[in-house]
Structures are given as structure tokens and as C-alpha cells.
VEXTI-455268 format. One record per atom (N, C-alpha, C): x, y negated, z; residue in one letter. Coordinates in steps of 0.001 Angstrom, whole numbers, padded with zeros to 6 digits, always signed. Example, Ala and Ser with C-alpha at 12.3 -4.5 7.8 and 13.67 -1.06 7.14 Angstrom:
VEXTI-455268
+013190+005690+007800A
+012300+004500+007800A
+013200+003300+007800A
+012850+002250+007080S
+013670+001060+007140S
+012900-000030+007870S
END
This chain:
VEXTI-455268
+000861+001192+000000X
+000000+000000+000000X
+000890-001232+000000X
+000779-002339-000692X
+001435-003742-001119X
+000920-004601-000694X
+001179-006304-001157X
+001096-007589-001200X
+000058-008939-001416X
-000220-009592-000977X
-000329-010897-001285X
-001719-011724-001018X
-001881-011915-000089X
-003684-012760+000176X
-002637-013583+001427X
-003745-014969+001256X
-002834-016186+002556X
-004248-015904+003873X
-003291-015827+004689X
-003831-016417+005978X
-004595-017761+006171X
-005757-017759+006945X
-006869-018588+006390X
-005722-019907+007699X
-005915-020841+007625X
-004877-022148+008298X
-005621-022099+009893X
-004313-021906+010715X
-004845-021844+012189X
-005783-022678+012996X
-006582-022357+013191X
-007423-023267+014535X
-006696-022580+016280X
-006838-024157+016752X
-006566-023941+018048X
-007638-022934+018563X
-006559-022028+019332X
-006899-020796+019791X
-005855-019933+021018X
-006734-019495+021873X
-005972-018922+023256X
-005835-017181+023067X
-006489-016695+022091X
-005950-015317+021903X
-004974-015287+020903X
-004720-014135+020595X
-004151-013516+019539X
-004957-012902+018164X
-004689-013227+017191X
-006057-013121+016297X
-004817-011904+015374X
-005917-010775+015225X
-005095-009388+014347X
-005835-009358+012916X
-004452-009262+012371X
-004648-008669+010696X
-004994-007392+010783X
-006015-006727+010301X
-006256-005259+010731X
-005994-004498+009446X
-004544-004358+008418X
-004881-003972+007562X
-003472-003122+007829X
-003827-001905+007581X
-002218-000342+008256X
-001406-000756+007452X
-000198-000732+008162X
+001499-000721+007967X
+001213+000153+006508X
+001568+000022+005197X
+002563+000683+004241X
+002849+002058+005264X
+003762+001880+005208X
+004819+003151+005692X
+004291+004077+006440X
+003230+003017+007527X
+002683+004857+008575X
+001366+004870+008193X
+000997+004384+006814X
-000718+004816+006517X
-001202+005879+006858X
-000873+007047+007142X
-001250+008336+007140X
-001614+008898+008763X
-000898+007485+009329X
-001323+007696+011364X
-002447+006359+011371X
-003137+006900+012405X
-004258+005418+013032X
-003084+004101+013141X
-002075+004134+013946X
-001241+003267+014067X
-002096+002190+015089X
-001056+001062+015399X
-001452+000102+016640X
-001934-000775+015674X
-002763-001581+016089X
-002972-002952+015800X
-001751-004151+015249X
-002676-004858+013963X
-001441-005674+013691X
-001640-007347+014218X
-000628-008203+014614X
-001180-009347+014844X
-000075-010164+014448X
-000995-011929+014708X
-000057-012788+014438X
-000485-013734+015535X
+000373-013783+016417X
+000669-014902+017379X
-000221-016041+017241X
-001354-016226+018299X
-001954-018167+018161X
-001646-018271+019842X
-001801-020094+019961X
-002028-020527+021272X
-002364-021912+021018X
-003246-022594+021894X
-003471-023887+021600X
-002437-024631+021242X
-002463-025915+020403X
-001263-026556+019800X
-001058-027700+020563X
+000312-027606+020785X
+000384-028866+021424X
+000554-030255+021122X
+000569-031213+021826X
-000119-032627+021005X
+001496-033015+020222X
+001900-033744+019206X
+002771-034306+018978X
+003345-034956+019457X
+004677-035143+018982X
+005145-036266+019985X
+005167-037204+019104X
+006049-038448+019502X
+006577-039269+019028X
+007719-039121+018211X
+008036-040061+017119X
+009297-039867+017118X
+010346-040663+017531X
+011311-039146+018023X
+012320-039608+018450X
+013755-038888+018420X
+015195-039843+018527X
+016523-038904+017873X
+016376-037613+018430X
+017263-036947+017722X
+017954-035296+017630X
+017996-035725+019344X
+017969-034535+019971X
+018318-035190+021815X
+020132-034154+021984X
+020662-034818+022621X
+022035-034103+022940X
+022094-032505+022761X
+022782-032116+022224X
+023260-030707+022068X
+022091-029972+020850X
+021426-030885+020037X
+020792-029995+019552X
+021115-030639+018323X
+021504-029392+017049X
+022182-030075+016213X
+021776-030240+015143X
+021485-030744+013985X
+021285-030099+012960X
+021805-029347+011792X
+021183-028472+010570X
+022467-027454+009852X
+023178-028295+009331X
+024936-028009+009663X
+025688-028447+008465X
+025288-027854+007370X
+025288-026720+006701X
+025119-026139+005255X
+025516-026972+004265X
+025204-026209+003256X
+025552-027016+001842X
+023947-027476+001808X
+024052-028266+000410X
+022966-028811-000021X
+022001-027802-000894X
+020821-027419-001121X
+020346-025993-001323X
+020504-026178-002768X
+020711-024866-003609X
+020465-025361-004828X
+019337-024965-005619X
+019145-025473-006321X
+017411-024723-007302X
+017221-023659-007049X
+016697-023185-006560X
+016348-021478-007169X
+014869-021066-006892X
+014426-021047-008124X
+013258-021087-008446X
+012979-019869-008996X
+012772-018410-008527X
+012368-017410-008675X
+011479-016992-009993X
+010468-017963-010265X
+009201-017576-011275X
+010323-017705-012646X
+010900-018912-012945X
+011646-019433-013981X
+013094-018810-014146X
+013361-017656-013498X
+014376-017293-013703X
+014870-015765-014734X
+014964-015859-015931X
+015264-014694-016412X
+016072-013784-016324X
+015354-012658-016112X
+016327-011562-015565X
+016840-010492-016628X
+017936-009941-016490X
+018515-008857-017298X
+017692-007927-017068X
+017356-007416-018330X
+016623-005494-017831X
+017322-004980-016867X
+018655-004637-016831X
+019361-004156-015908X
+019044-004561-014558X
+019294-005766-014409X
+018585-006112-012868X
+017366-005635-012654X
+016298-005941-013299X
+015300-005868-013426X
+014909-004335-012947X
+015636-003158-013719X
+015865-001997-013613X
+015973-001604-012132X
+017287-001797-011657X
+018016-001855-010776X
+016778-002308-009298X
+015841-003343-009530X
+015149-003840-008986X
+013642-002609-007805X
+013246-002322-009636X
+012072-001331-009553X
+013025-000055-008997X
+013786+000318-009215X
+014349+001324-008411X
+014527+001611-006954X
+014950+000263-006554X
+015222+000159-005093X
+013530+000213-004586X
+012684-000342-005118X
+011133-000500-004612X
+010663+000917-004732X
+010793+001756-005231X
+010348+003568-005610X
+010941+003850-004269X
+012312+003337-003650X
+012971+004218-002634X
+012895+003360-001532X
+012132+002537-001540X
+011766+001967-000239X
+010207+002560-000315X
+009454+002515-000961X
+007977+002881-000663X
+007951+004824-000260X
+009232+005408-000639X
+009006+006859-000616X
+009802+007065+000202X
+010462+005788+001149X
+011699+005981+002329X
+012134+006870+002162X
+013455+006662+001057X
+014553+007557+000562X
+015590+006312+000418X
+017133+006871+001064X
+017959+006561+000688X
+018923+006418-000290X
+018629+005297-001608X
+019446+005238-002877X
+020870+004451-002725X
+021489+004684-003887X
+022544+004235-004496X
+022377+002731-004546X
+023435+002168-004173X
+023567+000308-004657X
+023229+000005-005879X
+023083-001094-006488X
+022521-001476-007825X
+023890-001471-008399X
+023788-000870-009699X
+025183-000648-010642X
+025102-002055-010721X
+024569-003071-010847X
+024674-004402-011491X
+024759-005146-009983X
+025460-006299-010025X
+025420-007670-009037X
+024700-009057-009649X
+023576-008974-009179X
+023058-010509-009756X
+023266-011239-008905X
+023427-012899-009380X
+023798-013832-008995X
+022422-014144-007528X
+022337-014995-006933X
+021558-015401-005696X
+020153-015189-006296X
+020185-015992-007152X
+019088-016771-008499X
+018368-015569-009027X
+018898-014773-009285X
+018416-013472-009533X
+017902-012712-008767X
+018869-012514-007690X
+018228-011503-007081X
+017038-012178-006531X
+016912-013418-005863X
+015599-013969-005488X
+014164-014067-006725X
+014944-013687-007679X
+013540-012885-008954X
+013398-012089-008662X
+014254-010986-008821X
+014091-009972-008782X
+013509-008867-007551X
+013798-010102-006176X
+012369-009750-005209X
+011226-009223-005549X
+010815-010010-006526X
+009514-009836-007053X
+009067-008598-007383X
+010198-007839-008626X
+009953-006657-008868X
+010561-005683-008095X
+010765-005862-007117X
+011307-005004-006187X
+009770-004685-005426X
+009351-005758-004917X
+007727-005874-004227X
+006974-005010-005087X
+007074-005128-006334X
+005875-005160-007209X
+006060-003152-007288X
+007351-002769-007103X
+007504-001278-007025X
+006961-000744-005673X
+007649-001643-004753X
+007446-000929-003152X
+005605-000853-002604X
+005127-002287-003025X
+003816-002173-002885X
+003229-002459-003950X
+002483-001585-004384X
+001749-001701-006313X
+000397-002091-005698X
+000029-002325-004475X
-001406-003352-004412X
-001228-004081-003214X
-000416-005353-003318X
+000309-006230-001812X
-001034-006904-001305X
-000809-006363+000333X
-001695-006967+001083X
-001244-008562+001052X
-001893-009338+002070X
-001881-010837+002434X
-000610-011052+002697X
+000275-012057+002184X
+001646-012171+002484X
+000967-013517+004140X
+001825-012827+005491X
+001953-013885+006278X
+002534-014705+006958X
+003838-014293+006004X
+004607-015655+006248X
+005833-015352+006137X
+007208-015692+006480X
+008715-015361+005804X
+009230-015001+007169X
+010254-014046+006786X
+011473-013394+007414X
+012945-014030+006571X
+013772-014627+007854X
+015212-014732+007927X
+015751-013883+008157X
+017031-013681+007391X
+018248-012554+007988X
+019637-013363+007293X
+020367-012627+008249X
+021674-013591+008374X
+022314-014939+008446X
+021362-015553+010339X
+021172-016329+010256X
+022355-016754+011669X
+023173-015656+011697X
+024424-015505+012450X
+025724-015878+011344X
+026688-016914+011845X
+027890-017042+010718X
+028609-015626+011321X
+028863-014286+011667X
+029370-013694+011973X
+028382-012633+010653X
+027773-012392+010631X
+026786-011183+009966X
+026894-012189+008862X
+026885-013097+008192X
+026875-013782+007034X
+028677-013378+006632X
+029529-013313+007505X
+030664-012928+006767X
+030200-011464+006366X
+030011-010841+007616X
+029688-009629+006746X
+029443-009026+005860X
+028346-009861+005109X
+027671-009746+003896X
+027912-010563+002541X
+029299-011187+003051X
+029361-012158+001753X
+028875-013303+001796X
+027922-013610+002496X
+026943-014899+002314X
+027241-016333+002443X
+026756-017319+002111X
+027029-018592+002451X
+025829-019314+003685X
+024724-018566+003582X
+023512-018906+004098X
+022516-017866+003936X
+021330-018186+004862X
+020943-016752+005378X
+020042-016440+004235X
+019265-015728+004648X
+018515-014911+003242X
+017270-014449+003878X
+016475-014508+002754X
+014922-014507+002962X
+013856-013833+002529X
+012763-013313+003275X
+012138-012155+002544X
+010477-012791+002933X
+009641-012092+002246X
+008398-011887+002738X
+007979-010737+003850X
+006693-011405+004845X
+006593-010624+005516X
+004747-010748+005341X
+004417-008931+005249X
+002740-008981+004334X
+002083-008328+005610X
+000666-008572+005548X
-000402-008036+006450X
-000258-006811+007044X
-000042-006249+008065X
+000183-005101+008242X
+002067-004632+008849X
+002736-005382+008863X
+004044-005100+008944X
+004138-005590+010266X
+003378-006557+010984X
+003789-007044+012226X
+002715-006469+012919X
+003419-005339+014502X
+002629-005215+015079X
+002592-005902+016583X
+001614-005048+017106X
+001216-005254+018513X
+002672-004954+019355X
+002581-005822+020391X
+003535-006006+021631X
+003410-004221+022418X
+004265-003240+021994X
+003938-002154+022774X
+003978-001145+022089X
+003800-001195+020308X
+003308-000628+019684X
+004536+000555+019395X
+003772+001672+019004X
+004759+003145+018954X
+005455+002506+017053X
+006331+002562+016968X
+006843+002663+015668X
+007757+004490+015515X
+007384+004565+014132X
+007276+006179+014042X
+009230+006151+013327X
+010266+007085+014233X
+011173+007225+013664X
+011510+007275+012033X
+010897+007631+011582X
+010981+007667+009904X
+010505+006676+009657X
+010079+005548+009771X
+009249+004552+009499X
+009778+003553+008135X
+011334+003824+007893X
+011555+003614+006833X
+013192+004405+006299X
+013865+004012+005446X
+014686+004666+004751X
+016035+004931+005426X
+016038+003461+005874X
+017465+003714+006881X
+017114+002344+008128X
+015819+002590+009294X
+015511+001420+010016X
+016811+000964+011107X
+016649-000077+011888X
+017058-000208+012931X
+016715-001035+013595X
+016902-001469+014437X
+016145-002526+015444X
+016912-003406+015970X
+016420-004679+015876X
+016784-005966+016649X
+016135-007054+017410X
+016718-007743+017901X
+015656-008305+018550X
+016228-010002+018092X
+014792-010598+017756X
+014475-011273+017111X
+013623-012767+017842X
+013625-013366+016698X
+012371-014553+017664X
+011531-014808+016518X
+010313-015778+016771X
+009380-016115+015500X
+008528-017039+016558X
+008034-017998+015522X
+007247-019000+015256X
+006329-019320+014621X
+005170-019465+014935X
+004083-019725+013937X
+004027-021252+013538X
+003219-021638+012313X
+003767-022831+012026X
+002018-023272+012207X
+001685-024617+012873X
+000577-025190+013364X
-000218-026562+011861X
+000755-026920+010888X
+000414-027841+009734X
+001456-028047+008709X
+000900-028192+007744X
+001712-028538+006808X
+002934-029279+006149X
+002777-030196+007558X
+003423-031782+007424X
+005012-030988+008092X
+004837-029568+008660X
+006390-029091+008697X
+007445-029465+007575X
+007000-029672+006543X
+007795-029391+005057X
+008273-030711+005403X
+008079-031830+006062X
+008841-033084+005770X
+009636-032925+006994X
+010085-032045+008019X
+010477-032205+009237X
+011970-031996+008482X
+012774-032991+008998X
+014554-032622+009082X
+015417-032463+010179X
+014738-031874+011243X
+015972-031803+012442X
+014645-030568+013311X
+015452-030014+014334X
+014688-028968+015020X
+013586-029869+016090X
+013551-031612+016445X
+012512-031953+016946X
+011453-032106+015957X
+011753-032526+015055X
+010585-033079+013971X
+009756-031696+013500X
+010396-030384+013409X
+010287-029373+013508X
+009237-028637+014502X
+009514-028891+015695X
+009002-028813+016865X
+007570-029128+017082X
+007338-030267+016135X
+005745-031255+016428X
+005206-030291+015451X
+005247-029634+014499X
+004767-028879+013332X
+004190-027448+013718X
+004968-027102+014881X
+004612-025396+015225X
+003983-025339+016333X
+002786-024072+015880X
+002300-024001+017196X
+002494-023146+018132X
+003217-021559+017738X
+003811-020795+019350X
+005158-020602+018647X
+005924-019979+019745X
+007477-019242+019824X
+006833-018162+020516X
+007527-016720+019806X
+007277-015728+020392X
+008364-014451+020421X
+008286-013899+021420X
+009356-012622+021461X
+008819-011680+020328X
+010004-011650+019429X
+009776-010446+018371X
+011031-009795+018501X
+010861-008283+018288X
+011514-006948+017672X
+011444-006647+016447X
+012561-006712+015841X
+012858-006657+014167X
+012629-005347+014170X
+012287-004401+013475X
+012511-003088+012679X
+012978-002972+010803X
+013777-003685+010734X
+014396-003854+009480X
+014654-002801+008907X
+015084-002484+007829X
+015404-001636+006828X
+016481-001536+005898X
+017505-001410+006095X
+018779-001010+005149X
+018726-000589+003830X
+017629+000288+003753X
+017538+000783+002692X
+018230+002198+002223X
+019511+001058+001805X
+020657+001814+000643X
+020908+003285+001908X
+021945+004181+000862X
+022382+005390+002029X
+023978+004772+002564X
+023678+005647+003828X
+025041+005116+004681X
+026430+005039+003631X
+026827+004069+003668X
+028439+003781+002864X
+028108+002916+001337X
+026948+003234+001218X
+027063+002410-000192X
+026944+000435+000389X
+027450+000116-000843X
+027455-001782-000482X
+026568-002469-000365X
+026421-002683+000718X
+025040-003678+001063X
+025413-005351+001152X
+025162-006104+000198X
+025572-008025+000366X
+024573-008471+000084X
+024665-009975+000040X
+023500-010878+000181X
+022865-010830-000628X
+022947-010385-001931X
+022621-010530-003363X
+021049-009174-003166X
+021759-007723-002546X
+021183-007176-002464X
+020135-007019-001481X
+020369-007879-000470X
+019420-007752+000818X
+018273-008602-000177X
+018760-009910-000191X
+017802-010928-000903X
+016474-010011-002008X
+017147-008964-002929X
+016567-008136-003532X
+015233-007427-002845X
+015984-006637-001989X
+015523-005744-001060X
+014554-006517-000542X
+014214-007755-000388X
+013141-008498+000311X
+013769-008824+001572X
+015185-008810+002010X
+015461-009285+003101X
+015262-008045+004400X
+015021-006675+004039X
+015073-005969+005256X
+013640-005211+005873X
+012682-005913+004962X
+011684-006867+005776X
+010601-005047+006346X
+010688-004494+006976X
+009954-003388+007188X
+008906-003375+008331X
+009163-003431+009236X
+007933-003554+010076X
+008462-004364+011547X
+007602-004814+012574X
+008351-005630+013853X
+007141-005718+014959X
+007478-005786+016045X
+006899-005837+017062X
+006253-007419+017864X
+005689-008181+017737X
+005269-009447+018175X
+004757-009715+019646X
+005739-010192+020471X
+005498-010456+022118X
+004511-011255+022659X
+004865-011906+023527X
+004447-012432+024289X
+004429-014031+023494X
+003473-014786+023610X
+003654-016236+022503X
+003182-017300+023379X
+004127-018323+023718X
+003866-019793+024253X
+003833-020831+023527X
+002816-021856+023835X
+003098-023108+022934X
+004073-023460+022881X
+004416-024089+021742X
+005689-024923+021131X
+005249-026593+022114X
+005959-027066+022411X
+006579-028312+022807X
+007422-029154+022591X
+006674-030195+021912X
+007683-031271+020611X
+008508-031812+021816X
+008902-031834+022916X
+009786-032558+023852X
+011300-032202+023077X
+011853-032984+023630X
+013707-032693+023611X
+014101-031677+024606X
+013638-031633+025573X
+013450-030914+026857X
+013504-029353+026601X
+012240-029050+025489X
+011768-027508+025411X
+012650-027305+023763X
+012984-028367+023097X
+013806-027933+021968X
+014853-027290+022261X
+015363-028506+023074X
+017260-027847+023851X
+016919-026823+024864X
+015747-025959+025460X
+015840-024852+025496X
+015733-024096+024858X
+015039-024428+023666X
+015154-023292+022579X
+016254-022547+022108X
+017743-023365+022378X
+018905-022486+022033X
+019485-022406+023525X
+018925-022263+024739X
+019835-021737+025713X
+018932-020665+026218X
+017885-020024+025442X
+017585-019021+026327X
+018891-017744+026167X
+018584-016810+027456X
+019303-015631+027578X
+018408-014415+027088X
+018853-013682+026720X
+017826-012928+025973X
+018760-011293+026218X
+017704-010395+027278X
+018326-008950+027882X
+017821-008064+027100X
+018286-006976+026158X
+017494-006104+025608X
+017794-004691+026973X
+016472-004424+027014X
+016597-003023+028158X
+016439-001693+027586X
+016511-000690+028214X
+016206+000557+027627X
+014605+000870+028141X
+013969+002235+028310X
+013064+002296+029177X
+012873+002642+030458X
+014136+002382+030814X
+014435+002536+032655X
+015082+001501+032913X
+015118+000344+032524X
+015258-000678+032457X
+016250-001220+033274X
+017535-000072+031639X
+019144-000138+032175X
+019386-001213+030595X
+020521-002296+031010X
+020758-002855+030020X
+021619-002564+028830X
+020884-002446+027439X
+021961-002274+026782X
+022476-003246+026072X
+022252-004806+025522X
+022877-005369+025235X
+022297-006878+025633X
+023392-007931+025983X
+022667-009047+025944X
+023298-010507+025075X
+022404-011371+024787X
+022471-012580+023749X
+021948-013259+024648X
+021964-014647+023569X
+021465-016109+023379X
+020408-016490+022161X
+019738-017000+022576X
+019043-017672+021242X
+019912-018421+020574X
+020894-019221+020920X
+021909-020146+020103X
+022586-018791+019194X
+022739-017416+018922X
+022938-016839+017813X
+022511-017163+017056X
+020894-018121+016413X
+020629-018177+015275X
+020865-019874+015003X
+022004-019248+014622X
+022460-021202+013507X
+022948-021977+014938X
+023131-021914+016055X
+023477-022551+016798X
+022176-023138+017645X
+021331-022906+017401X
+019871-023332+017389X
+018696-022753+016839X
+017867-022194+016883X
+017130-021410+016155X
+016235-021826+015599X
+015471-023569+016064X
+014740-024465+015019X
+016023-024785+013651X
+017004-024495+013670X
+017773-025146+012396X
+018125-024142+011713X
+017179-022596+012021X
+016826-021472+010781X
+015456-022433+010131X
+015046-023050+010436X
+013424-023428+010106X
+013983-024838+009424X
+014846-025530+009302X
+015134-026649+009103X
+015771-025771+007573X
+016618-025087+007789X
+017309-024491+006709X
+016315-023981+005719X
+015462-023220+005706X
+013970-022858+004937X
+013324-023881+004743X
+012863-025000+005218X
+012265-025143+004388X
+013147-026472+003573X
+014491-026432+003361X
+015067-027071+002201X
+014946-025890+001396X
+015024-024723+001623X
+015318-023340+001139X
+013571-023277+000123X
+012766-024246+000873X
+011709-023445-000209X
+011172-024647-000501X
+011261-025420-000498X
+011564-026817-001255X
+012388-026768-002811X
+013382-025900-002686X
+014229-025617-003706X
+013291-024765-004649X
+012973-023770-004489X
+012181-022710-004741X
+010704-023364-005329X
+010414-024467-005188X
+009047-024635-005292X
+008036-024567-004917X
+008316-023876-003376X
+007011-023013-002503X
+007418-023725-000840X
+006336-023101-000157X
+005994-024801+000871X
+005458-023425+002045X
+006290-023933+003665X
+005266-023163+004463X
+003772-023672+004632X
+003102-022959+005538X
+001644-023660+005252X
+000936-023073+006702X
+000346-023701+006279X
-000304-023244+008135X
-000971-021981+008540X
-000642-021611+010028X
-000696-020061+009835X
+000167-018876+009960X
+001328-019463+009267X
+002484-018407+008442X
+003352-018221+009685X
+003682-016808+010318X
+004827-016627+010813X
+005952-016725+010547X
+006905-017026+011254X
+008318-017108+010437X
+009476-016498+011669X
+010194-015334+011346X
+011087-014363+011896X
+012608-015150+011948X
+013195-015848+013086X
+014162-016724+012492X
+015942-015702+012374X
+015282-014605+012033X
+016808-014017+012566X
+017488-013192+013960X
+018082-011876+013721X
+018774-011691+014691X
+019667-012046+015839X
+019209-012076+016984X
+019504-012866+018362X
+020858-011751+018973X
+020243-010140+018719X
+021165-008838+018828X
+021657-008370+017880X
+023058-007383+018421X
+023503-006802+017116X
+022668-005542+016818X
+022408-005172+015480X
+021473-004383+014986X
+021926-002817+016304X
+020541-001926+016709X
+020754-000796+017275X
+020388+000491+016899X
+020576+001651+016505X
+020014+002592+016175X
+018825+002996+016761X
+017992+003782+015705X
+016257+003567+015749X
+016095+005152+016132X
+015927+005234+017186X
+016096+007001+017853X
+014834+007474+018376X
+014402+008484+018040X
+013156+009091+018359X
+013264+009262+019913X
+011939+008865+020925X
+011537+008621+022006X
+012282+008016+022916X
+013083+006728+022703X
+013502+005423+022985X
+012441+004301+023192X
+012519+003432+024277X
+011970+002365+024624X
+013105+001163+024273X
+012845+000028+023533X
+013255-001212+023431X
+012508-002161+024102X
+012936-002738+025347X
+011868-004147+025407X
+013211-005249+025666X
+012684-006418+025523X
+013458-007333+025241X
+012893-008636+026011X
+013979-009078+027051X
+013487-010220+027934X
+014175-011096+027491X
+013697-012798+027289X
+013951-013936+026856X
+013620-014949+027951X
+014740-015265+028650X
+014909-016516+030221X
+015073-017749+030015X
+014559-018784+030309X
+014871-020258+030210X
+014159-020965+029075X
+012604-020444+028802X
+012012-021451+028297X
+010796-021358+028779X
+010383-023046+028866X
+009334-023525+029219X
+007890-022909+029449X
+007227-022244+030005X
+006154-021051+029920X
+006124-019807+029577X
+007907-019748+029775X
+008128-018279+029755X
+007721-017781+031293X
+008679-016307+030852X
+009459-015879+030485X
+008362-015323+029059X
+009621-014667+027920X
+008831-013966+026757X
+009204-012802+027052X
+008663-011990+026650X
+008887-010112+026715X
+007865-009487+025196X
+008994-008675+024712X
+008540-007828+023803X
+008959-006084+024185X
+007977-005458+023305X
+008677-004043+023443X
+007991-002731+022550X
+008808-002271+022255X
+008351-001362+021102X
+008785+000481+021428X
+008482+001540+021087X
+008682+002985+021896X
+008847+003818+020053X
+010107+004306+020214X
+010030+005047+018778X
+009418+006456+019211X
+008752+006947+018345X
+007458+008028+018219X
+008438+009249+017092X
END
């Protein structure tokens, strides 16, 4: 099962409102509930400067890349629909004989989608990856890389994710944001940013590798691949707060991933993503500005790995505690089946 219907634009709201349409991958189980994070929005602020320690991206300046207008080689193209056959039948393939340029492979998303899901549910909103300068060397990259994330891929806070769940998964722990209006697209710094969204919430990545162990995985190809984008767990969600106050906590939370006896196995910062994790959101949307395409209200957005990726092991507990922001604490947690 595939791609593509929008999320109707958020109204202030104190629950959690669920997409009820099954994960792709575990169609064949009842599976948990899927959702997307609401909470009442909070009022705007004023404006006012960047506040101390919160920075905005150096990066380069983005360049065009406009996906629809971009012609692709059969070969890519090829190369494309292939990888989508072995992500929808979670099988581990071979790297693409061919390397397309950024420009490409962000086409060639398309037909990668168009293999993996041949009838795409509601797209609800974008996934970041490699939004660490440490995992961006890794991969070659200059800047992070971006996928769609469709109805059904984000679940419930708790929810069993099934070991096979994709080709080669693993798990991280993550953050996300829902975005509260439109007028995000003009924001340039992580406060202006701030007045635009309406929760922050603890998420668990369940990403997807894909390729088989040893073959070359870089930016060119993740970008392809859709960025990873396989299924994730959605926590606990507090209003966003346009203050300087709750921004500059946004990059000092501490963030404990536990086991299910709640022994620690690894711990971070939110300042892993970009130094700040509103200036993954500052970076997108120059990123889709370039592109031609605009967040919109509604849309979740995954800003990137906070942990280093962990192996996805049958009857394991992940939960993941996030300290030092404003109406926290956040907690997520997910149990492989």
C-alpha cells in the first residue's frame, strides 16, 4: 500500500487526532494505531533577535532542485524502480550501478515511491536525515537529506513494531514537530520558527537502510531511497513556545534512551541536530523553497537523529526520555514483536 492525500490544516486541539490507515509493511497484522501529534497553539510572539546561544544554519545557499523538472537517465530511473520492488518486498538489494547527482536523485524519489507504494496513502509531512555534521561525513553529504513521511508510517507512543518490518531497520531516537500555519515558510531563524509550530514531540525513528550489509550507502542514495523513511513511534507532545526561553531549550535538552528494565543504553542532546534542532526546520524550508514546494499546516516534520542508529532485535523495549524542556518531560517508546 502507497502515497499521497494532505492532511486537512490543524485546529486547536488537546488530543491527539489518528490517521487510521495500516502501515505498508505490517498490513497483514491489526497493528497499533497511527497518529499525528496536536495541542493547543500557542499565542505568537513578538518579534524579536535570535536570543544568545541559539544560532542560525551556516550552510551554503540551497540550490534549485526542483524534482518535477528534472530529467532523468533510464538508468537512474531503472536503478530507482528497483530499489522501490525491494523496499515494498523488504529484501535486501545491491547499490545502484549508477550515481546521480543530488538533483536526480531527489527525482528519482519519485519513482522510487511510485515502485514501493503503487497506491500512496496521504503524504503527512517530511522526514530529515543527516542532520548531524558527523553522519553527514559519513555519507558524503554537504547537508541533510529529505524524505516523505505517508499516512500510516507514524505510530502510537507504545506501539509493537514487528522485527521484519523492513529490509534492513534500525532505530533511533528522534524529535518532531508539527507545524501550526503557513506563514512558517517566511520564518529565518529557530525563533521566527518557533511562532509557526504548534507541538514538539518525542519520536523513535525506525528507518530503513535498505541496501544489504556492505554495499554503499551516500546521500545521493538515501535521498533516492526516500530518506530511510519506514515507520516511527510518536510520544508524548507539548506546545511549542515562541519565547527565547523555550527555543534555547530546545537544544539543551538531555535525551536517555533506556532498555526495558530501564538500564541505560545510550545518551544525547538535542543540540545533535544542527546545533539546534529548530535550524533542521530553518534548513527545509530554504530546502523546499528551492524545490518549489511549501510546508503547510498540519504536516509533521522528523528533524533528525539525536542517537547513534541501534540494532532492531526481536523482544527489545526502546523508550526514550527527553529533560529540560518547558512542559516536559517527553517520553517515547516502542517494543520489537
Amino acid at each position: 500500500m502507497p502515497i499521497s492525500f494532505r492532511l486537512p490544516a490543524m485546529a486547536a486541539a488537546t488530543s491527539l487526532v489518528a490517521a487510521l490507515i495500516a502501515l505498508p509493511a505490517v498490513a497483514q497484522q491489526a497493528g497499533p494505531r497511527v497518529l499525528v501529534p496536536q495541542a493547543p497553539a500557542a499565542p505568537t510572539a513578538p518579534a524579536a533577535p535570535t536570543p544568545p546561544g541559539v544560532s542560525q544554519p551556516a550552510g551554503q545557499p540551497q540550490p534549485a532542485i526542483r524534482p518535477a523538472s528534472v530529467a532523468l537517465p533510464p538508468k537512474v530511473t531503472e536503478e530507482a524502480e528497483r530499489l522501490g520492488r525491494a523496499w515494498l518486498a523488504r529484501i535486501q538489494p545491491k547499490a545502484p550501478e549508477v550515481k546521480p547527482d543530488l538533483a536526480q536523485a531527489y527525482a528519482a524519489q519519485d519513482r522510487f515511491l511510485a515502485a514501493a507504494m503503487p497506491s500512496r496513502p496521504a503524504q503527512l509531512g517530511w522526514k530529515l536525515t543527516l542532520t548531524a555534521r558527523t553522519t553527514q561525513e559519513m555519507f558524503g553529504a554537504r547537508a541533510p537529506v529529505v524524505g516523505r513521511i505517508f499516512a500510516g508510517q507514524i505510530l502510537e507512543n507504545g506501539a509493537d513494531v514487528p522485527r521484519d518490518v523492513g529490509a534492513r531497520p534500525t532505530v533511533e531516537v528522534d524529535l518532531a514537530v508539527t507545524v501550526k500555519d503557513a506563514g512558517i515558510m517566511q520564518a529565518t531563524n529557530p525563533l521566527e520558527v518557533a511562532a509557526h509550530l504548534a507541538t514538539v514531540s518525542a519520536y523513535i525513528d525506525v528507518p530503513d537502510l535498505l541496501l544489504a550489509s556492505g554495499e554503499p550507502l551516500n546521500a545521493e542514495t538515501l535521498a533516492m531511497i526516500n530518506a530511510g523513511m519506514r515507520t516511527g513511534v510518536v510520544g508524548k507532545a507539548v506546545p511549542v513556545q515562541p519565547t527565547p526561553e523555550f527555543v534555547a531549550a530546545m537544544a539543551e535538552m538531555q535525551v536517555k534512551v533506556l532498555d526495558g528494565h530501564g538500564g541505560l543504553i545510550v545518551e544525547s542532546r538535542s543540540s545533535a541536530i544542527m546545533g539546534q534542532p529548530l535550524n533542521a526546520l530553518v534548513w527545509l524550508i530554504g530546502h523546499l523553497k528551492a524545490r518549489g514546494e511549501s510546508l503547510k499546516p498540519g504536516d509533521l516534520i522528523t528533524l533528525g537523529a539525536i542517537s547513534r542508529p541501534l540494532p532492531l532485535k526481536e523482544g527489545q523495549v526502546v523508550r526514550a526520555v527527553y529533560t529540560g524542556l518547558p512542559g516536559g518531560p517527553l517520553e517515547a517508546q516502542l517494543s520489537v514483536k
